[in-house]
C-alpha positions as CSV (number, residue, x, y, z in Angstrom):
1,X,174.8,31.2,129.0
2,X,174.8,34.7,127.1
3,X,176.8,36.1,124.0
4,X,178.8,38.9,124.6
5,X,178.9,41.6,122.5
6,X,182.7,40.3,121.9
7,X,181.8,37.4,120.8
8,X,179.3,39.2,118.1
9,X,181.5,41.0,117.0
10,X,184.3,38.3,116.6
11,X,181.7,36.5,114.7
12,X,181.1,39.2,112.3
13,X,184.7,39.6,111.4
14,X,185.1,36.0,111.5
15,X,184.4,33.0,108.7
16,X,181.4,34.8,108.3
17,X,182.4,37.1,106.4
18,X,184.5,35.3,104.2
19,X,184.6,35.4,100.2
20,X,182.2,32.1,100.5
21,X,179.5,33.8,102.8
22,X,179.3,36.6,100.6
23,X,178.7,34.6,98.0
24,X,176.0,32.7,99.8
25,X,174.1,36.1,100.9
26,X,174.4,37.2,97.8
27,X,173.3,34.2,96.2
28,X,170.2,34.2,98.5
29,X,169.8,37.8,98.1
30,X,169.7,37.4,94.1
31,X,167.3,34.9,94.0
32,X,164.9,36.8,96.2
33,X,165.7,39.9,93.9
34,X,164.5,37.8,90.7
35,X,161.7,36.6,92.5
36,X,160.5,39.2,93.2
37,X,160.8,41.1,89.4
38,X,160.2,37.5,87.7
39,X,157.3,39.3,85.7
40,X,159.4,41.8,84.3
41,X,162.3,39.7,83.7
42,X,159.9,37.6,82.2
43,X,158.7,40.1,79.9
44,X,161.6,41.8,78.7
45,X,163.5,38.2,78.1
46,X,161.0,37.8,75.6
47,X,162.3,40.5,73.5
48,X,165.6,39.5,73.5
49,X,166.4,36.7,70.8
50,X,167.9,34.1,73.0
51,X,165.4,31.7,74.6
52,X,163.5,33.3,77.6
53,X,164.8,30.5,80.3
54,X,168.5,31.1,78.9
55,X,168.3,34.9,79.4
56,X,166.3,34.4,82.6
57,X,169.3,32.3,84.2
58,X,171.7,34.5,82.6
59,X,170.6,37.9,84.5
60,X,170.4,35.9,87.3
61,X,174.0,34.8,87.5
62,X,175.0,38.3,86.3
63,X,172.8,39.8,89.2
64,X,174.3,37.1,91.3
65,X,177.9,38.1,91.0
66,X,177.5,41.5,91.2
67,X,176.0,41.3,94.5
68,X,178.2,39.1,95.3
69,X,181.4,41.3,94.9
70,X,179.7,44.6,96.3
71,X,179.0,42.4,99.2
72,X,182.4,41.6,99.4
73,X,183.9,44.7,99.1
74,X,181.3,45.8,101.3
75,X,182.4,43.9,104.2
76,X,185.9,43.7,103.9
77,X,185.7,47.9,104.3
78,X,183.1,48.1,106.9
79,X,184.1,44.7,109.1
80,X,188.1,45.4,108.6
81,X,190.3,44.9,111.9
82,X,191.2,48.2,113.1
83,X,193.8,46.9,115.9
84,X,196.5,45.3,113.0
């Protein structure tokens, strides 16, 4: 019971790559991206006059979406269907 390298690459250009998916990888990708610069994010959200956690969650989302949409644009240009 193999994959074929068909299948793969039906699979890449198929639900997995939807709008929604990005958004889950780049979801996943953001928070492992503020993990892993928590300290400075940390250090310069104290500078900034809104409360730290606010600003914090803020630059996540921001970080979030922006990944988000390179990810999408990403895929939709490198995972198009050449045969339409």
């Amino acid at each position: 019971m193999g994959v074929s390298s068909k299948q793969v690459v039906g699979w890449l250009r198929g639900p997995a790559t939807g709008n929604s998916a990005m958004g889950v990888y780049g979801l996943v990708t953001a928070m492992v991206a503020l993990f892993v610069t928590y300290s400075t994010v940390a250090t310069i959200a104290v500078a900034i006059p809104l409360l730290s956690t606010t600003a914090i969650v803020l630059t996540g989302l921001v970080v979030w979406v922006v990944l988000w949409a390179a990810l999408d644009v990403a895929a939709s240009y490198f995972l198009r269907d050449t045969q339409a």
